[in-house]
PDB file of N, CA, C and O in Angstrom:
ATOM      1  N   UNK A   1      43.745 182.731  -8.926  1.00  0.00           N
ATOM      2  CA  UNK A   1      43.626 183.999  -9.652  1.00  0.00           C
ATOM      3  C   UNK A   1      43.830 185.196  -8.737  1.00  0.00           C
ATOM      4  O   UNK A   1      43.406 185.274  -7.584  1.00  0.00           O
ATOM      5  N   UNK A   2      44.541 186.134  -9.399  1.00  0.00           N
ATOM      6  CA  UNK A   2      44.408 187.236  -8.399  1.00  0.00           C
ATOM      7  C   UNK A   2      42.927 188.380  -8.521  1.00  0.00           C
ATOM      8  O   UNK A   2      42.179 188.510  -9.490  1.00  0.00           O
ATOM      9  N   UNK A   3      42.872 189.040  -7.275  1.00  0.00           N
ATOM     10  CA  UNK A   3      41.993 189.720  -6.808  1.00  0.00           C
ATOM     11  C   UNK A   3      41.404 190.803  -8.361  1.00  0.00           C
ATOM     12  O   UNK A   3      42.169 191.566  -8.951  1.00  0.00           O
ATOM     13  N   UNK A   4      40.155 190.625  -8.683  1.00  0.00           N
ATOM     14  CA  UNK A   4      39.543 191.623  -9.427  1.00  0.00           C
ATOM     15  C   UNK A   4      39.142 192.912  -8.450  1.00  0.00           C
ATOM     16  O   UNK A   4      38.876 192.618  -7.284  1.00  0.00           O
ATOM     17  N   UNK A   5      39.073 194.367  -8.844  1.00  0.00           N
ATOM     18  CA  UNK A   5      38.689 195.479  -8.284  1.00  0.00           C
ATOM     19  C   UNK A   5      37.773 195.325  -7.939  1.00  0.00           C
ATOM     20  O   UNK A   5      37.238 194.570  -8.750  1.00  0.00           O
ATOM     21  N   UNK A   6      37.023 195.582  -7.073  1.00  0.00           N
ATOM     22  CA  UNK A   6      35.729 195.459  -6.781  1.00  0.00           C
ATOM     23  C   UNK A   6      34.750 196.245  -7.744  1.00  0.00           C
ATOM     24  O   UNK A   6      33.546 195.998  -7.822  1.00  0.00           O
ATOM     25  N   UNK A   7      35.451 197.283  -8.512  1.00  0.00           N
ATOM     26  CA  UNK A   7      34.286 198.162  -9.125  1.00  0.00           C
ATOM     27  C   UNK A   7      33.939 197.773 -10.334  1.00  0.00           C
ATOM     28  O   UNK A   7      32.997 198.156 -11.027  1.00  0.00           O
ATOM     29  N   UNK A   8      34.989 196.765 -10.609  1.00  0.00           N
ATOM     30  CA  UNK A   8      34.549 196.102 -11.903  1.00  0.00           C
ATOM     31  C   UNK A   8      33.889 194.548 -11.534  1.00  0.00           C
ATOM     32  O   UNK A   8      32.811 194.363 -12.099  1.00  0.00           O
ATOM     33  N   UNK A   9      34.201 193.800 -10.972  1.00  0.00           N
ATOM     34  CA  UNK A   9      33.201 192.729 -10.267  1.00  0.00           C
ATOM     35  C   UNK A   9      31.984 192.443 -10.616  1.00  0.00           C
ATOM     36  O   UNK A   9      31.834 191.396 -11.246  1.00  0.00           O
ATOM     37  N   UNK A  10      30.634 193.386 -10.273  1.00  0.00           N
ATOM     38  CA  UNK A  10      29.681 193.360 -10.977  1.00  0.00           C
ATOM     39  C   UNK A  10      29.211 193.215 -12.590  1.00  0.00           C
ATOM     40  O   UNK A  10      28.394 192.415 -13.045  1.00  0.00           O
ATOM     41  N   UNK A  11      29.935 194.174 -13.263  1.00  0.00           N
ATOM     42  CA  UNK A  11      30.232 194.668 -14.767  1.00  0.00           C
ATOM     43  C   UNK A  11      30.788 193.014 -15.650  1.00  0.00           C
ATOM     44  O   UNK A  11      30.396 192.629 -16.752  1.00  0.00           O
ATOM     45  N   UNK A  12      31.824 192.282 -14.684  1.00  0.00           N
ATOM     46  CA  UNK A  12      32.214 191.086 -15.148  1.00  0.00           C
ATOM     47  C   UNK A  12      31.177 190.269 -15.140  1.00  0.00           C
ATOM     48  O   UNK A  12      30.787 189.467 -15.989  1.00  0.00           O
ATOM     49  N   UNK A  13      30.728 190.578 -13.996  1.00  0.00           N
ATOM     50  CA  UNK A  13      29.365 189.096 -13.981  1.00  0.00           C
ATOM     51  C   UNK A  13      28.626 188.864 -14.321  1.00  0.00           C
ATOM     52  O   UNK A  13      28.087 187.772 -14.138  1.00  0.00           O
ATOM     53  N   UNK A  14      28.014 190.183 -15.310  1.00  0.00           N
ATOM     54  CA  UNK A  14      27.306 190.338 -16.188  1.00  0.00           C
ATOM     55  C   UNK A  14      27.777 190.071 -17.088  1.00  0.00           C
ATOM     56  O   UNK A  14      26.932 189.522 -17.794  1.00  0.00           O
ATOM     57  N   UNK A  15      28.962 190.128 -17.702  1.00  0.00           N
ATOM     58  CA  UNK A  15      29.279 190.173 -19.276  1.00  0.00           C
ATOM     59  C   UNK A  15      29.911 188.464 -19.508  1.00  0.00           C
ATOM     60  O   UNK A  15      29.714 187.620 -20.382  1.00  0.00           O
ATOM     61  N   UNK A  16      30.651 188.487 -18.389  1.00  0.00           N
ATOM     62  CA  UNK A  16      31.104 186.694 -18.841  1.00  0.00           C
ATOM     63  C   UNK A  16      30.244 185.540 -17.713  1.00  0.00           C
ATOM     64  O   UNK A  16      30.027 185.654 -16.507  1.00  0.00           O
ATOM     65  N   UNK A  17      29.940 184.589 -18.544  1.00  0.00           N
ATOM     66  CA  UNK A  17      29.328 183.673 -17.937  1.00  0.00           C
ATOM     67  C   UNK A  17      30.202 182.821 -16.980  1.00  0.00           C
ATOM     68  O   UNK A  17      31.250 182.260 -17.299  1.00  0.00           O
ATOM     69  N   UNK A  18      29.732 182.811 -16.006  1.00  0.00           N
ATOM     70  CA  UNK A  18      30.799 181.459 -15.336  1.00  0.00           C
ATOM     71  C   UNK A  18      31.303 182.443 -14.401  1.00  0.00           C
ATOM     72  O   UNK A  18      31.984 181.994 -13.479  1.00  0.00           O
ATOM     73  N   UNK A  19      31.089 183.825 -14.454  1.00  0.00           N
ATOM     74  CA  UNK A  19      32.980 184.727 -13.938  1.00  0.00           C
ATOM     75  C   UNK A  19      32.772 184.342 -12.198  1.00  0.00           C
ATOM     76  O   UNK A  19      33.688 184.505 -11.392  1.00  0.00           O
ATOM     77  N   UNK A  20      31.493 183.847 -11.841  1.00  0.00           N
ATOM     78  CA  UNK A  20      31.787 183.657 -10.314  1.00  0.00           C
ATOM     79  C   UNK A  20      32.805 182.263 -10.018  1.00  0.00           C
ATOM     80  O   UNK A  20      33.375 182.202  -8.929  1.00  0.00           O
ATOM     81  N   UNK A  21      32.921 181.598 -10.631  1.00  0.00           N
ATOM     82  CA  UNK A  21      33.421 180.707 -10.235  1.00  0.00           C
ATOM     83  C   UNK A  21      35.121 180.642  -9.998  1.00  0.00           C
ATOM     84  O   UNK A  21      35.793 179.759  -9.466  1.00  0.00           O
ATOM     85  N   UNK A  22      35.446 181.672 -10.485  1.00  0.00           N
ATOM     86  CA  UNK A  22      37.085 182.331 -10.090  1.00  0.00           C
ATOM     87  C   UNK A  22      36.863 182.436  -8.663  1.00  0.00           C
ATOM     88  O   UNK A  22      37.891 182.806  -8.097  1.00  0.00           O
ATOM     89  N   UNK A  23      36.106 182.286  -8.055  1.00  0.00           N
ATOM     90  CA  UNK A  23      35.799 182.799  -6.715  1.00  0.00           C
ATOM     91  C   UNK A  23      36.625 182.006  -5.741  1.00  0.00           C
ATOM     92  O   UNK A  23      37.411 182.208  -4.815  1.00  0.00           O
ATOM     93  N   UNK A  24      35.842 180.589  -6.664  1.00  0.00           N
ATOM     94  CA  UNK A  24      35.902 179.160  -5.747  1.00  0.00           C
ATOM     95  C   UNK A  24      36.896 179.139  -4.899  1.00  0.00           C
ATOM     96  O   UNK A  24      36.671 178.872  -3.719  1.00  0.00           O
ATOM     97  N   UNK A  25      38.138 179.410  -5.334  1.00  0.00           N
ATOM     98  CA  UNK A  25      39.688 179.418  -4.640  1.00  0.00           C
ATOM     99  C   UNK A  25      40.051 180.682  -4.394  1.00  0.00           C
ATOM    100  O   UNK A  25      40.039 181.620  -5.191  1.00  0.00           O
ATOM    101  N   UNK A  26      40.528 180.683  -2.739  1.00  0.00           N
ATOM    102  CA  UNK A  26      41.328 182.106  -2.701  1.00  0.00           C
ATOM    103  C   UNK A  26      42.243 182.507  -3.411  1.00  0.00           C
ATOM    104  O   UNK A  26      43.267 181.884  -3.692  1.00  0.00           O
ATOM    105  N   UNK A  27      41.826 183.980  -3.882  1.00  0.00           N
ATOM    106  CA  UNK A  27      42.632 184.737  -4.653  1.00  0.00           C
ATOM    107  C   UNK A  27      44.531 184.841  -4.243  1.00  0.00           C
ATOM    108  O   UNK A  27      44.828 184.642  -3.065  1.00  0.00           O
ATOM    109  N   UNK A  28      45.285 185.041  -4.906  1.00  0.00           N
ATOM    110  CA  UNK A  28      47.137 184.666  -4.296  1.00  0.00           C
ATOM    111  C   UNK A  28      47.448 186.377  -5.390  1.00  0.00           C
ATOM    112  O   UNK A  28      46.750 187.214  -5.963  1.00  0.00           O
ATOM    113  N   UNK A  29      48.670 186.156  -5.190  1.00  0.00           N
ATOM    114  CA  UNK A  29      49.478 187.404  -5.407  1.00  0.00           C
ATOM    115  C   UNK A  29      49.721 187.496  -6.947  1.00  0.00           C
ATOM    116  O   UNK A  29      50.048 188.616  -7.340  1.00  0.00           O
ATOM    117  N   UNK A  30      49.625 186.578  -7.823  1.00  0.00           N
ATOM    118  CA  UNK A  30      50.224 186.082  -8.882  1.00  0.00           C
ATOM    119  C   UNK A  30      48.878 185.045  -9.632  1.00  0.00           C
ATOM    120  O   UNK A  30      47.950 184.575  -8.973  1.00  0.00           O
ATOM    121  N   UNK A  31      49.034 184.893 -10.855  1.00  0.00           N
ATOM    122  CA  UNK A  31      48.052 184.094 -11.078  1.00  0.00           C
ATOM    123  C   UNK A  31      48.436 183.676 -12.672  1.00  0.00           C
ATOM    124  O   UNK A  31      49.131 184.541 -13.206  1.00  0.00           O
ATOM    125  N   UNK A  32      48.153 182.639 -13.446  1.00  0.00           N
ATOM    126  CA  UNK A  32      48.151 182.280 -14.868  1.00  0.00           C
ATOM    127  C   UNK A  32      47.405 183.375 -15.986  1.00  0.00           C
ATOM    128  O   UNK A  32      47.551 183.411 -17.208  1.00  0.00           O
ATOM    129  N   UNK A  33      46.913 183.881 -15.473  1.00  0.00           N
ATOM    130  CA  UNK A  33      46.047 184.982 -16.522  1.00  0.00           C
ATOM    131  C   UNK A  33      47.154 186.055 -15.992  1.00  0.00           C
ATOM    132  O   UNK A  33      47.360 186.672 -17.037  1.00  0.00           O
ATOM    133  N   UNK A  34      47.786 186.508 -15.252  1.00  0.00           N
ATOM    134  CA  UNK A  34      48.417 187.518 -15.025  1.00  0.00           C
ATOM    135  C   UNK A  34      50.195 187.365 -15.437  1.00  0.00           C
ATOM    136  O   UNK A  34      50.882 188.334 -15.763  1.00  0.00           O
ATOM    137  N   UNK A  35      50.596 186.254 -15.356  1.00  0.00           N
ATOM    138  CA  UNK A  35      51.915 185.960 -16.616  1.00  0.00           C
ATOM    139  C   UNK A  35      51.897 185.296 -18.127  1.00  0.00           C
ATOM    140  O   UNK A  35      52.810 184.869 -18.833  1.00  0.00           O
ATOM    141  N   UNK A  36      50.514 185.387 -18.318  1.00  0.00           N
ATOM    142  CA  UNK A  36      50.626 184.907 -19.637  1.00  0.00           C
ATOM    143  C   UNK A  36      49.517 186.091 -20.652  1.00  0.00           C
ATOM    144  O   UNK A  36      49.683 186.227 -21.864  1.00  0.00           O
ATOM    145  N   UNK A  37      48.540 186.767 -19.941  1.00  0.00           N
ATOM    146  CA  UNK A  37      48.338 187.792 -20.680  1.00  0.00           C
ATOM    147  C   UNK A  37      48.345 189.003 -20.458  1.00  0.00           C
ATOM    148  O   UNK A  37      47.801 189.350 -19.410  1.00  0.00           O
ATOM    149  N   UNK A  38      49.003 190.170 -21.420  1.00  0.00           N
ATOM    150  CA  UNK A  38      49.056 190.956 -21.153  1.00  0.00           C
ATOM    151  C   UNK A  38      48.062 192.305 -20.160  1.00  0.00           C
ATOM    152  O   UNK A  38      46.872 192.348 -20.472  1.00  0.00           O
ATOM    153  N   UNK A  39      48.424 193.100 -19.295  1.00  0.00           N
ATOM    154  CA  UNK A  39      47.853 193.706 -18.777  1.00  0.00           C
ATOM    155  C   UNK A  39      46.758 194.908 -19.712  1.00  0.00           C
ATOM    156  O   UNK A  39      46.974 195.720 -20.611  1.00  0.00           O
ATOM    157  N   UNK A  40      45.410 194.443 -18.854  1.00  0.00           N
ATOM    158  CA  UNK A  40      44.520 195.246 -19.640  1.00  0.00           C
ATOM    159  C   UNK A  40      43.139 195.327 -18.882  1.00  0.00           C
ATOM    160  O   UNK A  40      43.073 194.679 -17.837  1.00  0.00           O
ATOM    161  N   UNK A  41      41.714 196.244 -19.387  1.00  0.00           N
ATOM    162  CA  UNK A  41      41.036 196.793 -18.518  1.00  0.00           C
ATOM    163  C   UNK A  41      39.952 196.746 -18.913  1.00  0.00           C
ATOM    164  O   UNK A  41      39.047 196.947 -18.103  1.00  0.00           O
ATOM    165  N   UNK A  42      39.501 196.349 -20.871  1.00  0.00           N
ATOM    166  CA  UNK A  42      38.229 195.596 -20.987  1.00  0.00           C
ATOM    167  C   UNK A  42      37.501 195.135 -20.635  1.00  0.00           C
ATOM    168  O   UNK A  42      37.752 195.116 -19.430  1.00  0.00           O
ATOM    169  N   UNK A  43      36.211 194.431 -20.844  1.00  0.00           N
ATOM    170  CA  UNK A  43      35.513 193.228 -20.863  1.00  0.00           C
ATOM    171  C   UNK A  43      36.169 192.424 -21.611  1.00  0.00           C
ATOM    172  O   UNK A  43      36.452 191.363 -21.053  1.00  0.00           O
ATOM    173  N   UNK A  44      36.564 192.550 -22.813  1.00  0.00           N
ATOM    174  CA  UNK A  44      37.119 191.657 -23.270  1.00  0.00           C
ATOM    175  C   UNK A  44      38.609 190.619 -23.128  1.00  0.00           C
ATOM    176  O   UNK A  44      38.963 189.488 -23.461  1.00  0.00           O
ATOM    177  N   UNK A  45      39.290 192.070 -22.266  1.00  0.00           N
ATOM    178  CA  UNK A  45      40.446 191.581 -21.494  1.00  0.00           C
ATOM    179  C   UNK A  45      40.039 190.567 -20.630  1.00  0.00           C
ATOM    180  O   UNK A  45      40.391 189.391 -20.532  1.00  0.00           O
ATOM    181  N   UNK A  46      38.949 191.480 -19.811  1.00  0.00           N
ATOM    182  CA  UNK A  46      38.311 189.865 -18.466  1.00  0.00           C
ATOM    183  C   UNK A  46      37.901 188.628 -19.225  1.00  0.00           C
ATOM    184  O   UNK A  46      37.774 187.501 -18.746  1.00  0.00           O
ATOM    185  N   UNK A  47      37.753 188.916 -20.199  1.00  0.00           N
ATOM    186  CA  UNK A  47      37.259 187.418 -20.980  1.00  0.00           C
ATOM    187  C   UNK A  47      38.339 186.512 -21.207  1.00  0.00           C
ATOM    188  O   UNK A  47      38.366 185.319 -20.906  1.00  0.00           O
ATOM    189  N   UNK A  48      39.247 187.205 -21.779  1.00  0.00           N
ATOM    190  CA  UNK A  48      40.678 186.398 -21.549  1.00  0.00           C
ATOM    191  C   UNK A  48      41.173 185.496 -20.823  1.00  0.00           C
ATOM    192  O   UNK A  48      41.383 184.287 -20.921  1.00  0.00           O
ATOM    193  N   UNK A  49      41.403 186.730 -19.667  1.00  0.00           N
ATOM    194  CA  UNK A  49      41.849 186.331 -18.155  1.00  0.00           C
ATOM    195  C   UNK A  49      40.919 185.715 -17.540  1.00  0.00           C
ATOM    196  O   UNK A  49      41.368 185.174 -16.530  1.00  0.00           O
ATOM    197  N   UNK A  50      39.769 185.542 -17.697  1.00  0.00           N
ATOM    198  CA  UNK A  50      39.072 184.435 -17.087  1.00  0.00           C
ATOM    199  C   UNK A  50      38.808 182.898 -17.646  1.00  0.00           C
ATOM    200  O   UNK A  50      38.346 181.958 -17.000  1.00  0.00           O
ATOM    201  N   UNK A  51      39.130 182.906 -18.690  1.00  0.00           N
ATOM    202  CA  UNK A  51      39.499 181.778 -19.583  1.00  0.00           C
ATOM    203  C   UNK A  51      41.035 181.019 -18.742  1.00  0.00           C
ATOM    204  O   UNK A  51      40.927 179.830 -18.444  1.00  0.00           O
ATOM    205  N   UNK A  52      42.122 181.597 -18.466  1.00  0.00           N
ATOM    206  CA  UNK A  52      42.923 181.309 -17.878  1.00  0.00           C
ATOM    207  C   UNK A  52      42.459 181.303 -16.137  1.00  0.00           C
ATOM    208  O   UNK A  52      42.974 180.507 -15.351  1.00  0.00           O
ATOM    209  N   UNK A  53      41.855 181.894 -15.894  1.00  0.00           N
ATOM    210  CA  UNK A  53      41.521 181.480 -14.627  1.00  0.00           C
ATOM    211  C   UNK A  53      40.631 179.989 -14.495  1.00  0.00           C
ATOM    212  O   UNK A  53      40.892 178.956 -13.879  1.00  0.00           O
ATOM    213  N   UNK A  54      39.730 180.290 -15.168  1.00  0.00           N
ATOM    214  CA  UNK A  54      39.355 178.826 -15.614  1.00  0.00           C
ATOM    215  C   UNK A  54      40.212 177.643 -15.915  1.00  0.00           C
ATOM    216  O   UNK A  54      39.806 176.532 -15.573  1.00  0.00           O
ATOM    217  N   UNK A  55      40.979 177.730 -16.322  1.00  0.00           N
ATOM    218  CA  UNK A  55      42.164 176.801 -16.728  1.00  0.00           C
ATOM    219  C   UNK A  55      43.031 176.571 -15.190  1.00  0.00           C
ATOM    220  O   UNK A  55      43.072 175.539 -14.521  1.00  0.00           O
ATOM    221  N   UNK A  56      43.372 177.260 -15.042  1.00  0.00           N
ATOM    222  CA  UNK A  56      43.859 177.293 -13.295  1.00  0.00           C
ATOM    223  C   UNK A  56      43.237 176.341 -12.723  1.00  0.00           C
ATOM    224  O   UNK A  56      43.673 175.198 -12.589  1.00  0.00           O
ATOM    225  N   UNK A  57      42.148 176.764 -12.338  1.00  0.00           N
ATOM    226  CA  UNK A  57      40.822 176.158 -11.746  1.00  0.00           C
ATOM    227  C   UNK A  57      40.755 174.711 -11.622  1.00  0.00           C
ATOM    228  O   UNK A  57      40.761 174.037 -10.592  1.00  0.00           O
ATOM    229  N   UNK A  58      40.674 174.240 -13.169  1.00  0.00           N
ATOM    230  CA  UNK A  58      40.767 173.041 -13.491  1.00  0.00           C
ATOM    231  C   UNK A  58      42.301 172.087 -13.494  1.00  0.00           C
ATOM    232  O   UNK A  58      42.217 170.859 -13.491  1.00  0.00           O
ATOM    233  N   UNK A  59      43.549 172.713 -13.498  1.00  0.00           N
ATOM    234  CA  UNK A  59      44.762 172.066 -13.314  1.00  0.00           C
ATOM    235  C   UNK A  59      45.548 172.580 -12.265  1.00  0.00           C
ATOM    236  O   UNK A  59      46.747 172.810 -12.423  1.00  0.00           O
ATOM    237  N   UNK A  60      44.873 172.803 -11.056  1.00  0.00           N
ATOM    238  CA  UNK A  60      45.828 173.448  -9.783  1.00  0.00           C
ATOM    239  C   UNK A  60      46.678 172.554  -9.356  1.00  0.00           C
ATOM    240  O   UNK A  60      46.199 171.465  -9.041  1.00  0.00           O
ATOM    241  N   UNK A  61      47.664 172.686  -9.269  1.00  0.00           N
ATOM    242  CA  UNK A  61      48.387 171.497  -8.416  1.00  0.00           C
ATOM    243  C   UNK A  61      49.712 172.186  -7.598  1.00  0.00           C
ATOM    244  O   UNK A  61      49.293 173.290  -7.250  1.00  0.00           O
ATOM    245  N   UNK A  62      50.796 172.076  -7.237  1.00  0.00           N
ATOM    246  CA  UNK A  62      52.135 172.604  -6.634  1.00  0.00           C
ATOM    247  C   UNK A  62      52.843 172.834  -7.517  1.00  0.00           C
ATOM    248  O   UNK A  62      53.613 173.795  -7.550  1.00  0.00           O
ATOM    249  N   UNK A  63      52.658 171.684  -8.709  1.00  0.00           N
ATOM    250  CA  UNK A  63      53.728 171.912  -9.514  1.00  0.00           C
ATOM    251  C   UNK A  63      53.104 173.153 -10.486  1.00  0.00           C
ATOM    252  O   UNK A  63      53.651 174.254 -10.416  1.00  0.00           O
ATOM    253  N   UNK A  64      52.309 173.018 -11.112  1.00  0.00           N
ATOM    254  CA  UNK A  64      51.395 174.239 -11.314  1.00  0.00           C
ATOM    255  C   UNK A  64      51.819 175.814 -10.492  1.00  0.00           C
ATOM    256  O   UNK A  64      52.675 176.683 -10.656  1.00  0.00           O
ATOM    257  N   UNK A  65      51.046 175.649  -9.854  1.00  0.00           N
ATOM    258  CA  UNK A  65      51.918 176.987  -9.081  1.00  0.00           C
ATOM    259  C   UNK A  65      53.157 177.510  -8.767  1.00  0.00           C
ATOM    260  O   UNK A  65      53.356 178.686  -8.463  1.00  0.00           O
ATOM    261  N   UNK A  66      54.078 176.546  -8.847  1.00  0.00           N
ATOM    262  CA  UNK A  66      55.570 176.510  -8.377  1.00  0.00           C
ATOM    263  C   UNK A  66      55.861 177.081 -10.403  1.00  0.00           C
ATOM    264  O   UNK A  66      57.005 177.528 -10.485  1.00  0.00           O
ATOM    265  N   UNK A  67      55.287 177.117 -11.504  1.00  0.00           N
ATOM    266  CA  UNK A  67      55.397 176.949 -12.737  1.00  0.00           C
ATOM    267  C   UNK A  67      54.917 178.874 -12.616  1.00  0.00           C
ATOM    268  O   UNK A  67      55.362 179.910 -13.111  1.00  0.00           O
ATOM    269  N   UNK A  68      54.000 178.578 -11.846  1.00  0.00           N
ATOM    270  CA  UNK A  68      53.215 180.300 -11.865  1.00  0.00           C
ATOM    271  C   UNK A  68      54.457 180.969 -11.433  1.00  0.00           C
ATOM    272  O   UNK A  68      55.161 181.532 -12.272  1.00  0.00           O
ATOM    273  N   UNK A  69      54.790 180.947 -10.126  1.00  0.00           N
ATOM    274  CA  UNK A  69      55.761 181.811  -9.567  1.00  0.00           C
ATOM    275  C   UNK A  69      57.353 181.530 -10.342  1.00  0.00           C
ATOM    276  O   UNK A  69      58.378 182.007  -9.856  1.00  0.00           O
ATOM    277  N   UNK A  70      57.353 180.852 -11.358  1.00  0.00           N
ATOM    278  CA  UNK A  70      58.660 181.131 -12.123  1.00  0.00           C
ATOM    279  C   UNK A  70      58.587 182.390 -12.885  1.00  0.00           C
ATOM    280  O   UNK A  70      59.179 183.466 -12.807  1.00  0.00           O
ATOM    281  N   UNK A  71      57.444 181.787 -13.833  1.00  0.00           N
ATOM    282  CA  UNK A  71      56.771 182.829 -14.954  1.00  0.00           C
ATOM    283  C   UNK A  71      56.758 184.340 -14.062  1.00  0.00           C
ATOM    284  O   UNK A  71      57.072 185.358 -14.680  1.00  0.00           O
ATOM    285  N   UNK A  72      56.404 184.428 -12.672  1.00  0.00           N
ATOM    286  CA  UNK A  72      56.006 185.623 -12.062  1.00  0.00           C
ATOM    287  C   UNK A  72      57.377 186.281 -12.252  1.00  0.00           C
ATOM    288  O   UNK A  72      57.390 187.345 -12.870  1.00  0.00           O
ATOM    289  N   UNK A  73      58.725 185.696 -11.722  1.00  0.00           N
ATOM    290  CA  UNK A  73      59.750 185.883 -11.200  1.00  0.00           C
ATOM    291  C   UNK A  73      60.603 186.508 -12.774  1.00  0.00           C
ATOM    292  O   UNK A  73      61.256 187.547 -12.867  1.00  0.00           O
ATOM    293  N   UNK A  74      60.384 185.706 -13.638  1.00  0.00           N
ATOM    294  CA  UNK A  74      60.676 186.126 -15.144  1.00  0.00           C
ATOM    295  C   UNK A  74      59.811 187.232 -15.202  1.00  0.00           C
ATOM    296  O   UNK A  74      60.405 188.295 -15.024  1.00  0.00           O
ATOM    297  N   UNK A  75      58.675 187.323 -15.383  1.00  0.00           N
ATOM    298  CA  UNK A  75      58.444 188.875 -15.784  1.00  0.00           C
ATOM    299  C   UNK A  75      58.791 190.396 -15.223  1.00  0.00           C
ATOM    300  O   UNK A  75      58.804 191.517 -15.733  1.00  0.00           O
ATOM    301  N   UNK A  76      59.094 189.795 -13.764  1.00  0.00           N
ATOM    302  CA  UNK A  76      59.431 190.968 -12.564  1.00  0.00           C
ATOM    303  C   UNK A  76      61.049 190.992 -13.331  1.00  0.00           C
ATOM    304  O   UNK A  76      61.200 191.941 -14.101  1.00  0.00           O
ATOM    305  N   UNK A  77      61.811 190.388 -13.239  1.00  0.00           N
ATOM    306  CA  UNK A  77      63.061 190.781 -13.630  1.00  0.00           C
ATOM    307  C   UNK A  77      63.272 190.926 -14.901  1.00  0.00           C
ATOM    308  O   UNK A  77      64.200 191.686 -15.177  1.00  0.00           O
ATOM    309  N   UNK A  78      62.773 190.498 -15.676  1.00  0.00           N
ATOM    310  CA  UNK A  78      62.489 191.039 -17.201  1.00  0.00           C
ATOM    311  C   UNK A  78      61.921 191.882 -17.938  1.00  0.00           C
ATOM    312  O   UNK A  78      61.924 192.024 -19.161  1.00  0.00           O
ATOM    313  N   UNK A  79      61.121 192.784 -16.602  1.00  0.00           N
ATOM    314  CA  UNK A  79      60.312 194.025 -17.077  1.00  0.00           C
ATOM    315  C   UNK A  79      59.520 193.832 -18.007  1.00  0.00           C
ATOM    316  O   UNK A  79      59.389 194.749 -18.817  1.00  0.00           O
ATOM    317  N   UNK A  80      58.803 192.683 -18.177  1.00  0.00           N
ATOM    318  CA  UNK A  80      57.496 192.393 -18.941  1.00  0.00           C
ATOM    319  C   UNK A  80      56.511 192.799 -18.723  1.00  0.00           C
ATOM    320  O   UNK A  80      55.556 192.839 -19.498  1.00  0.00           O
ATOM    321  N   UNK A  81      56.572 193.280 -17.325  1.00  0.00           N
ATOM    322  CA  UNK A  81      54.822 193.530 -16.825  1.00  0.00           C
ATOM    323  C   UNK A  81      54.920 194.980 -17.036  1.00  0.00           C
ATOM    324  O   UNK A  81      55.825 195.639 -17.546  1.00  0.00           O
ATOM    325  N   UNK A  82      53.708 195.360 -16.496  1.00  0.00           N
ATOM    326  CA  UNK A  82      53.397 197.078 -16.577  1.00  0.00           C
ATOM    327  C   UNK A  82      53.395 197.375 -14.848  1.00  0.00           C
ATOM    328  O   UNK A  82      53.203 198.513 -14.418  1.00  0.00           O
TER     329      UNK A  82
END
């Protein structure tokens, strides 16, 4: 998963259960919550994106990641992201 702000950090850990455990693995540049849902600044957004981080979590592998950095590479040249 990539890096949460620090100023929201706290605010998450309160509102979603589990949110430390995104921790477990160092954070990378790119992440499954960050090419598959849209950019946003909620709690409820973090609820999302931590659902997919969770999912990460549980199916990391090369091929997995090598799957992340396609998706990354498609949205950068496709102007999907914000």
């Amino acid at each position: 998963p990539r890096p949460e702000r620090a100023v929201f950090i706290e605010m998450l850990k309160t509102a979603i259960p589990y949110y430390e455990f995104r921790h477990v693995i160092k954070p990378g540049l790119t992440g499954w919550a960050q090419v598959k849902y849209p950019y946003g600044a909620s709690i409820e957004d973090g609820m999302w994106k931590h659902r997919y981080d969770m999912y990460y979590i549980k199916h990391q592998s090369f091929g997995f990641d090598f799957k992340i950095i396609l998706h990354t590479i498609r949205v950068v040249l496709a102007g999907l992201g914000r």
